[in-house]
C-alpha positions in Angstrom: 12.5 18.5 44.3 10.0 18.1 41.2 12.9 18.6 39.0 14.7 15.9 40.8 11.8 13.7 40.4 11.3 14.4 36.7 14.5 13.8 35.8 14.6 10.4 37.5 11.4 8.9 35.9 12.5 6.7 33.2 12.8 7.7 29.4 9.9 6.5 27.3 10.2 3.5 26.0 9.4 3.0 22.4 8.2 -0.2 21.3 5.6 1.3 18.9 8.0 1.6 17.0 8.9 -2.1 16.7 6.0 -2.9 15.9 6.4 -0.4 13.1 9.0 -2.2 11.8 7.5 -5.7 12.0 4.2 -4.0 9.9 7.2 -2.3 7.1 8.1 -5.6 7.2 4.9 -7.3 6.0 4.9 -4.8 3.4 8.0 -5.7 1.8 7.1 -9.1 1.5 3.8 -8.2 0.5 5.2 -6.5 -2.8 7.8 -8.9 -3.5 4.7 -11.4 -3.6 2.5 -8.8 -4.8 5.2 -7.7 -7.5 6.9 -10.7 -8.7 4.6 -11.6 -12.0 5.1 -8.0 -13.0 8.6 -8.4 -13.3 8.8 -11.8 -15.0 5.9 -10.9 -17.3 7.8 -10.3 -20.3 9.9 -14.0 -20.2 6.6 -15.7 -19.1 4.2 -13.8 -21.4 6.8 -15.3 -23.8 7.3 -19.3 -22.6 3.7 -19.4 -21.7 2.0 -17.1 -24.8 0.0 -14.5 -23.0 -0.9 -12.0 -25.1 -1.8 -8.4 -23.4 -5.0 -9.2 -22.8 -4.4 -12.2 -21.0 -2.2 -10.6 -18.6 -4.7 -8.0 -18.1 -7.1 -10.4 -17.2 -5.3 -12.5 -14.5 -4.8 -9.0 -13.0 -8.4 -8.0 -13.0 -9.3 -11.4 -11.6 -6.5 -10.5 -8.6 -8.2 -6.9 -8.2 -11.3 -8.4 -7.7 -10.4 -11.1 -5.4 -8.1 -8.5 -3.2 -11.3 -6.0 -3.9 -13.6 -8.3 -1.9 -11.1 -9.5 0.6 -10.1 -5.1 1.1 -13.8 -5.2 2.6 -13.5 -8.6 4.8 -10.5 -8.0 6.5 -11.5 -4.6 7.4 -14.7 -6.1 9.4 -12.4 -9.2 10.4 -9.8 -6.6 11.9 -12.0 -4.8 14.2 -13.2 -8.1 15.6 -10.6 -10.4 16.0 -8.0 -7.5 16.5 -4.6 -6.7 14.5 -2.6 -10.0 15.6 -5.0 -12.7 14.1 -6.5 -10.4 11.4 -3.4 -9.8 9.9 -1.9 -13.0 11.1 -4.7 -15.3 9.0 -4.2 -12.6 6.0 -0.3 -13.1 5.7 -0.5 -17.0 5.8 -3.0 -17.0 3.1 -1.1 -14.9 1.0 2.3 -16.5 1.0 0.7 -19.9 0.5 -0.8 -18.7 -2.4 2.2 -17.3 -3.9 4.4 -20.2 -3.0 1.0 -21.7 -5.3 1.9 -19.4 -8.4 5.3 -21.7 -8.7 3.3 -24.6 -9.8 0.3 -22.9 -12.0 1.2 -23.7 -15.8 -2.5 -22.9 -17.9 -4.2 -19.7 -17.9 -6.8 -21.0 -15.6 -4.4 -22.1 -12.8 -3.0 -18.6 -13.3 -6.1 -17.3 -12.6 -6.6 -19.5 -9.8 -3.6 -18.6 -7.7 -3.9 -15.0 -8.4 -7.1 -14.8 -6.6 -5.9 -16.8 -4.1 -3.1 -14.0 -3.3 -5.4 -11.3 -3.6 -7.9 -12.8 -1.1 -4.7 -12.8 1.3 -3.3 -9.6 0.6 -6.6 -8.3 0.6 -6.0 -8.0 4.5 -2.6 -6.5 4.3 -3.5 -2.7 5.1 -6.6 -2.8 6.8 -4.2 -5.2 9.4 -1.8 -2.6 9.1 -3.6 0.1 9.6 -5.3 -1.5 12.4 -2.1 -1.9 14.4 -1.0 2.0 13.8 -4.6 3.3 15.3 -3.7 1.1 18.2 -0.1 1.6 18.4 0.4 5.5 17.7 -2.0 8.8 19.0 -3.1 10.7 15.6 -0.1 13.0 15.2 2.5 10.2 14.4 0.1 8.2 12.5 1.3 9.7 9.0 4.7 9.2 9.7 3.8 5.8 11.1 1.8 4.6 7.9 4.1 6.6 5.8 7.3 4.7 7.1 5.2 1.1 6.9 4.0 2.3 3.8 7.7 2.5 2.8 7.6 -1.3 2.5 6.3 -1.2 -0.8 9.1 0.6 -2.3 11.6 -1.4 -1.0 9.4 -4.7 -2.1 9.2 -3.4 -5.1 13.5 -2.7 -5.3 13.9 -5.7 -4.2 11.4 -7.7 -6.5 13.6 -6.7 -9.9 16.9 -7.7 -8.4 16.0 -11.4 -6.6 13.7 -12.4 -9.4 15.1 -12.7 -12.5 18.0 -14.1 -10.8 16.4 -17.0 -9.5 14.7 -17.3 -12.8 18.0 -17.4 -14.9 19.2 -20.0 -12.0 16.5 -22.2 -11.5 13.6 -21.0 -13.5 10.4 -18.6 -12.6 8.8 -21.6 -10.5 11.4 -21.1 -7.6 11.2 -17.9 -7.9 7.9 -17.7 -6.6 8.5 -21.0 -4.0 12.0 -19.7 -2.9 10.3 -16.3 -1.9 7.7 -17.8 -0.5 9.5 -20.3 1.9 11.7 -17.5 3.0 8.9 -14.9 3.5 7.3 -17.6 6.2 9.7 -16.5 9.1 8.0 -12.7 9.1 4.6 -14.6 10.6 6.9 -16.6 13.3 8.0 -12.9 14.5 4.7 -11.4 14.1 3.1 -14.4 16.7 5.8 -14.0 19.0 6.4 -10.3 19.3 2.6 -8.9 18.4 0.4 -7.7 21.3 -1.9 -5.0 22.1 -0.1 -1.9 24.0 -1.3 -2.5 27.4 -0.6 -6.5 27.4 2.8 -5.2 26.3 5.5 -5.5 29.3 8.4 -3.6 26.9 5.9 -0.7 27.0 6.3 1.7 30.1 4.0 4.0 31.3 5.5 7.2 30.0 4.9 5.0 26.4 1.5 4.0 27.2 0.1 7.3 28.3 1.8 8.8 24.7 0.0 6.8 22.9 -3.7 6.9 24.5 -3.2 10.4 24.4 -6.3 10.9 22.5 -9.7 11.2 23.6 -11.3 7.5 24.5 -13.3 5.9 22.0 -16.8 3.9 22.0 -15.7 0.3 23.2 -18.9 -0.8 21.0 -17.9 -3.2 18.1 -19.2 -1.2 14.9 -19.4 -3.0 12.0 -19.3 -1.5 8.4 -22.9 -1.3 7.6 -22.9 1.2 10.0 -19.9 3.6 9.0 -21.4 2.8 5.4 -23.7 5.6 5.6 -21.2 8.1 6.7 -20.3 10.9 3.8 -16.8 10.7 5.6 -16.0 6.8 4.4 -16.9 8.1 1.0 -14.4 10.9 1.1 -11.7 8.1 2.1 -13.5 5.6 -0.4 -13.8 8.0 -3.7 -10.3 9.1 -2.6 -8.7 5.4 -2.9 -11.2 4.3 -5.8 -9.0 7.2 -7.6 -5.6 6.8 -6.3 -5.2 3.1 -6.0 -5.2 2.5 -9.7 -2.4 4.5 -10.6 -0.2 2.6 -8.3 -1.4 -0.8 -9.7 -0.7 0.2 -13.0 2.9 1.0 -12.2 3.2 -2.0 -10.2 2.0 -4.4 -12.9 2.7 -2.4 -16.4 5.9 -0.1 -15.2 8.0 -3.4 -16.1 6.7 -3.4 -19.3 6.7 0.0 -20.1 10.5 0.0 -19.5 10.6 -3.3 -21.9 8.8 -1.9 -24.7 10.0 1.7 -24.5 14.2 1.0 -23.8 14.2 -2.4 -24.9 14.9 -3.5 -21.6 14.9 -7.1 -21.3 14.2 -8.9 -17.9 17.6 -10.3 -17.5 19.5 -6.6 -18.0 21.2 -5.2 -15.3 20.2 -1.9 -16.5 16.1 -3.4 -16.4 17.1 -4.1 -12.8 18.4 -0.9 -12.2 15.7 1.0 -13.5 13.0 -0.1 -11.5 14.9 -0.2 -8.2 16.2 3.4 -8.7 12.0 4.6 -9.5 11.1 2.6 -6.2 14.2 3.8 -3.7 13.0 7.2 -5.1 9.5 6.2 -4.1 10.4 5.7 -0.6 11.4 9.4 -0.3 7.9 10.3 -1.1 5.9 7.7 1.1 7.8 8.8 4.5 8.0 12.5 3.2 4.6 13.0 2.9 3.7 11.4 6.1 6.0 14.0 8.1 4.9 16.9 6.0 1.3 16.4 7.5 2.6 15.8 10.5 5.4 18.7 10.6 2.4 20.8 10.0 0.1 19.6 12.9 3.3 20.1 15.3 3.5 23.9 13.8 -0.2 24.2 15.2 -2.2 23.1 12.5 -5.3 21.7 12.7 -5.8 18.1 11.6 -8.2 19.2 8.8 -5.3 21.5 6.7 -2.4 19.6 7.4 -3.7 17.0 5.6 -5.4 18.7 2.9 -2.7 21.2 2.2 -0.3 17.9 1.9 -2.8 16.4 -0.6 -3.3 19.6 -2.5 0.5 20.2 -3.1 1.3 16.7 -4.3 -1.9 16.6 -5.8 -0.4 19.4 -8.3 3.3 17.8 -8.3 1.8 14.4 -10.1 0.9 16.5 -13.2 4.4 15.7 -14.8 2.6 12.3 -15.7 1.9 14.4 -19.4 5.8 14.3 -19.5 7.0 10.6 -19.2 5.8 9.3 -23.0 8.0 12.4 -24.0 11.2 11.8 -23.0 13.1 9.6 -24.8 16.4 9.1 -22.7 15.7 6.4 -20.2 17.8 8.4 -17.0 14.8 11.1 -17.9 12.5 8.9 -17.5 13.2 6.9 -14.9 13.9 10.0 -13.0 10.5 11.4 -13.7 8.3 7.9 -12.9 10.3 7.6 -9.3 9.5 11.3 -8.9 5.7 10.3 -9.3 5.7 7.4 -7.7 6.8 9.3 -4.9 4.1 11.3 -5.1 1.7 8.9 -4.8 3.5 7.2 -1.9 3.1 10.8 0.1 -0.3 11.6 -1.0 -1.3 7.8 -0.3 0.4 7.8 3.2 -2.2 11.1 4.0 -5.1 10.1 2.6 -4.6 6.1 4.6 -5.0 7.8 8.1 -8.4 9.4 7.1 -10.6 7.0 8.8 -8.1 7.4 12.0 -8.3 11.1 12.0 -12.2 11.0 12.2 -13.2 7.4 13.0 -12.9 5.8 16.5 -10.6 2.7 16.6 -13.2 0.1 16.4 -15.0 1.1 12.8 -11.3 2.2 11.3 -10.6 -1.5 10.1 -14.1 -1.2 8.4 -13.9 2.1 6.8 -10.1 0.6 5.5 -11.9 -2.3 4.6 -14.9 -0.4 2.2 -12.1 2.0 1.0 -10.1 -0.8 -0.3 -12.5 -2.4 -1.8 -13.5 0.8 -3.6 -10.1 1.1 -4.5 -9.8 -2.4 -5.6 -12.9 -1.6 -8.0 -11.2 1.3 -9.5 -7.8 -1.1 -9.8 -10.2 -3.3 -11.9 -11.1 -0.7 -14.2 -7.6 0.4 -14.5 -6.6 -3.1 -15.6 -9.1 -3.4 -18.3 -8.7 -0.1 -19.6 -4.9 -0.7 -19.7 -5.4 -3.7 -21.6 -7.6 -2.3 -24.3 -4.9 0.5 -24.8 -2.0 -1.3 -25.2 -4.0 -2.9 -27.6 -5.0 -0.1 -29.6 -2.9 2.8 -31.0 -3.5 5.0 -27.6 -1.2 3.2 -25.9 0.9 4.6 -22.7 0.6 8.5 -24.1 -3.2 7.8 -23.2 -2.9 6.1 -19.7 -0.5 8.0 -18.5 -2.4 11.5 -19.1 -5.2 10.3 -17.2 -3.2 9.9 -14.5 -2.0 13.0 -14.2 -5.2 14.2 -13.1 -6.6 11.7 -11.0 -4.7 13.3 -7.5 -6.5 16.8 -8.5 -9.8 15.2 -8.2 -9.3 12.7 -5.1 -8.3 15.7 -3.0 -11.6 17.4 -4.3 -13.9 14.3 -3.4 -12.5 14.3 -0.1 -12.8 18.1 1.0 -16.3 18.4 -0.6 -17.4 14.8 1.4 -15.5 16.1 4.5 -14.6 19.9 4.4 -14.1 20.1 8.2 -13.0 16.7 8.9 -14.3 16.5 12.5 -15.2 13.4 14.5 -17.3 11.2 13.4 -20.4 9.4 16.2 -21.6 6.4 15.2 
């Protein structure tokens, strides 16, 4: 009779992953936003007369901005929840990119930039929000690692769409027609978005998966308070780190093909190349997600799954001594996707950090000081790119110090959390 029983009761439903698709999503659009001055840089550095140092400026000014807006978000997130949080942040952001079609000076340039990155600054604490409430610990990897994926594809997509429009209709619509479009995501995200238990597509099988975990504190807890905790600066040092590598592919990788293979904008091959490093990419951001979690479901605890994940890639980014070494451009394109998906896998890990140890209320704020962090270190980055692309160190240079940055985040965050256990606050 139980057996009967069991095997009546209705399969579980699985709406959480719906909503993971609405969040990967957001991300696309995000890097297509996020992405598109990247690509266009070299004709608009030419019709507009940026030198290197211009560019690098308009994206520390972003960095900044999105620095700031990392560490509001995450406070706005835990208080107003994952629907308006994110909501507010994705309206900001496409109305500022839809701005960057009718900037012209370097001043307006500077202006709408910060505009986006004020905006996009609540892109992944809003994100990551919605996976703490949507998934129990052991598919959050996989979750952020699939949401994550976004990126990639943004940034496939970016390469393809853009110069397109731009040889059609100019680089202004490129930015408006992108923008325009990227407005029905927030239509869907109104309509569809709501917390798990307000949620009548979620059954009870569903429900009960996902609160799985032990309850948290219903107290709010702002960031002042998880500020003090040697566990946000494990996920903070971690991004502060990380984060810049992935800006500097996202903003110099264009030109790096350009000046390297003589890749001009328009080439199909320029196209090519960049959406072949990103697909590749999108291996690593959903690979490294189910590693961790492959490991957990073998028995592990939560504390070496996640470090043994970050400690393997961690070693697999040292072929960043390679790229300014090979001089075929399959070679090299081969070796940057492989990196790229490195970071993707060792960023998806290190992202549910402050979900691992955190409860649900402070997780938004711990995203929120991490980013910021991050956003810091992606300032850095931009100015020290700058200076040596303006000197004789050039990529060789850059791309060396890369290759050690994974080594050391993975050490900041064992030696700030070496048993990663819960976290009272």
């Amino acid at each position: 009779m139980a057996e009967a029983a069991t095997a009546s009761e209705p399969r579980m439903s699985r709406r959480r992953w719906v909503i993971c698709g609405l969040l990967f999503t957001a991300v696309v659009i995000n890097y297509v936003d996020r992405q598109m001055l990247g690509v266009l840089k070299p004709a608009m550095s030419k019709e507009l007369g940026w030198s290197e140092q211009n560019y690098a400026d308009i994206v520390f000014y972003f960095q900044a901005a999105y620095a700031l807006s990392y560490l509001a978000f995450g406070a706005i997130v835990d208080r107003v929840g994952a629907k308006i949080g994110y909501g507010v942040a994705f309206l900001l952001w496409q109305l500022a990119h839809i701005a960057h079609g009718f900037a012209s000076g370097l001043g307006s340039f500077f202006a709408v930039r910060v505009a986006l990155g004020i905006g996009e600054g609540g892109n992944f604490p809003g994100g990551i929000k919605a996976v703490t409430d949507w998934f129990p610990k052991k598919e959050r990897a996989l979750a952020t690692g699939i949401f994550n994926a976004g990126s990639n594809i943004g940034a496939v997509i970016t390469p393809i769409i853009a110069p397109a429009i731009m040889v059609l209709w100019g680089w202004q619509a490129a930015f408006i027609a992108t923008g325009v479009v990227g407005m029905l995501w927030l239509v869907a995200w109104v309509v569809v978005y709501k917390n798990p238990r307000d949620d009548k597509k979620v059954n009870a099988a569903e429900l009960a998966h996902i609160e799985q975990d032990p309850a948290d504190t219903e107290k709010k807890v702002g960031w002042l308070v998880v500020l003090g905790k040697k566990e946000t600066w494990a996920y903070a040092i971690g991004k502060f780190l990380i984060d810049p590598v992935w800006w500097m592919l996202l903003f110099w990788l264009p030109d790096f093909f350009n000046k390297t293979f003589e890749l001009k904008t328009t080439d199909i091959l320029y196209m090519t190349a960049l959406a072949v490093v990103y697909l590749i990419s999108d291996v690593g951001s959903v690979g490294g997600g189910w590693m961790s979690s492959r490991f957990m479901k073998m028995g592990w605890s939560i504390n070496r799954a996640r470090k043994m994940t970050m400690l393997v890639l961690a070693v697999c980014a040292l072929p960043y001594l390679l790229v300014t070494h090979v001089h075929n451009l399959w070679g090299a394109i081969l070796i940057v996707g492989w990196l790229a998906a490195v970071h993707q896998a060792f960023s998806a890990n290190l992202y549910t950090l402050p979900g691992d140890v955190f409860p649900r209320k402070a997780v938004g704020s711990v995203i929120g000081i991490g980013g910021m962090v991050g956003g810091i270190g992606g300032m850095i980055m931009a100015k020290g790119v700058g200076k040596a692309l303006s000197t004789t160190l050039g990529y060789p240079a850059i791309f060396a110090v890369c290759a050690f940055i994974y080594l050391a985040a993975i050490l900041a965050v064992h030696l700030l959390s070496p048993k990663m256990e819960l976290v009272e606050v």
